[in-house]
N, C-alpha and C positions, 0 to 999 in steps of 0.2 A: 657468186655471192660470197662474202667473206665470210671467214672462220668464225664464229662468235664461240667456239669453246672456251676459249680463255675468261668470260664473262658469266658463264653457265657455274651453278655449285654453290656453295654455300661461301660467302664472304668474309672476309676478316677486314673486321671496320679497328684503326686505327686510333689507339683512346686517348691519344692527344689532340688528332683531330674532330673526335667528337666531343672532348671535353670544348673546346672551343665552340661546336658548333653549339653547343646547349648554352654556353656561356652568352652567344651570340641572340638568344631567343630571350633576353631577358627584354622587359617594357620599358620604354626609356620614358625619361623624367619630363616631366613639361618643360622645364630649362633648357635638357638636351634636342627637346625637339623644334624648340626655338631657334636654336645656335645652329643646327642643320637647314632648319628655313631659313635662316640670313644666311649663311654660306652658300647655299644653291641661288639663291638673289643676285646676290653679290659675283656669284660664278658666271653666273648668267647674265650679267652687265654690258655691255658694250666694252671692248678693248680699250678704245680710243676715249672714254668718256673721265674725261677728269675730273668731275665734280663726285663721282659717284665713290663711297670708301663705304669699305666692310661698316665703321660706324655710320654713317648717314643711312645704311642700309638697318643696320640696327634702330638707328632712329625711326624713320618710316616704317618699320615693323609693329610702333609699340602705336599709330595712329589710324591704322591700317585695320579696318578687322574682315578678313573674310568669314563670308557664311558656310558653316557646314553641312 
């Protein structure tokens, strides 16, 4: 079994990296979570589809409503 000493004992958390990671917990905006559903759409596209653009994908987002 391996050594886990090195993992045992009291930690030193990094306050650059925790500054970030808090910064990271904030609620994003309706806006922002708009612009992340059309990027993951739009990412999720077909390669080969050439009718489909980041805006068309915006378009169809704002006729679109899914239920929650």
């Amino acid at each position: 079994m391996a050594d886990r000493k090195p993992f045992m004992g009291d930690l030193k958390i990094d306050k650059d990296l925790q500054g970030l990671l808090d910064a990271s917990k904030t609620p994003l905006t309706d806006e922002e979570l708009s612009e992340q559903r059309i990027s993951f759409a739009y990412g999720n596209a077909p390669a080969d589809a050439k009718t489909i653009t980041k805006e068309s994908v915006r378009r169809a987002s704002k006729h679109i409503l899914v239920n929650a």
